[in-house]
N, C-alpha and C positions, 0 to 999 in steps of 0.2 A: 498549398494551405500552410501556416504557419501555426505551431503550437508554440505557450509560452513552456518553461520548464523552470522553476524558481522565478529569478527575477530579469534572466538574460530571455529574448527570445530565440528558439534554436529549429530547425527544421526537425519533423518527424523522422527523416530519411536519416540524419544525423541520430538524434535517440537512437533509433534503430541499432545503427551499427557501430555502436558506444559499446564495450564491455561492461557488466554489471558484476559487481561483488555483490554478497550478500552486506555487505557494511555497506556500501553504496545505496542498496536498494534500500533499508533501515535509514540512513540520513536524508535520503529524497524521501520517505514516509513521512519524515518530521519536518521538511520542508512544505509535503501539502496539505500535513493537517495546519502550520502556521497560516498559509494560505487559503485552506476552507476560513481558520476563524478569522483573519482579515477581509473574507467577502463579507462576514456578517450571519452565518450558517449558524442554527441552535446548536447551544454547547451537548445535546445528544445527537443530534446529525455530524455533529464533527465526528464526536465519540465512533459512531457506527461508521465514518467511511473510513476510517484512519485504523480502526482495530480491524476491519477485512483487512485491509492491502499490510499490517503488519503482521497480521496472523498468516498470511499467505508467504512472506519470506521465511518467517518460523519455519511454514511447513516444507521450504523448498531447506534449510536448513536439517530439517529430522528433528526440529524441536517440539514438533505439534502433529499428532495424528488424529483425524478427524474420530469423534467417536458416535456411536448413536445416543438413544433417549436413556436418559439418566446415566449418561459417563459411558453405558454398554462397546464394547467394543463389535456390535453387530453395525454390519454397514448403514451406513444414511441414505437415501433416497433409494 
């Protein structure tokens, strides 16, 4: 099965065994929210899918730690 990745098509198995920087993973972020808004996705569905997967390099950076209800630092779920 074939994934696109931007604009080239590239095998998963390829992805896979790419090295990721965090800079890498931040400029593929902003290649797929260009890509959500070129399907035509509401500009808050973009919003929502594009701040998960950049909040997630954040946090694999140490720039973001999950908090609980109101800021608390008690754990979430």
């Amino acid at each position: 099965m074939k994934y696109t990745f931007g604009r080239k098509r590239r095998s998963m198995r390829d992805a896979m065994n790419e090295r990721w920087t965090t800079a890498r993973l931040l400029e593929a972020t902003d290649r797929y929210e260009s890509e959500l808004r070129d399907a035509g996705l509401s500009p808050l569905t973009v919003w929502t899918y594009s701040d998960q997967s950049k909040r997630f390099v954040r946090w694999l950076q140490g720039e973001y730690r999950p908090r609980g209800p109101n800021g608390s630092d008690a754990p979430t779920g």
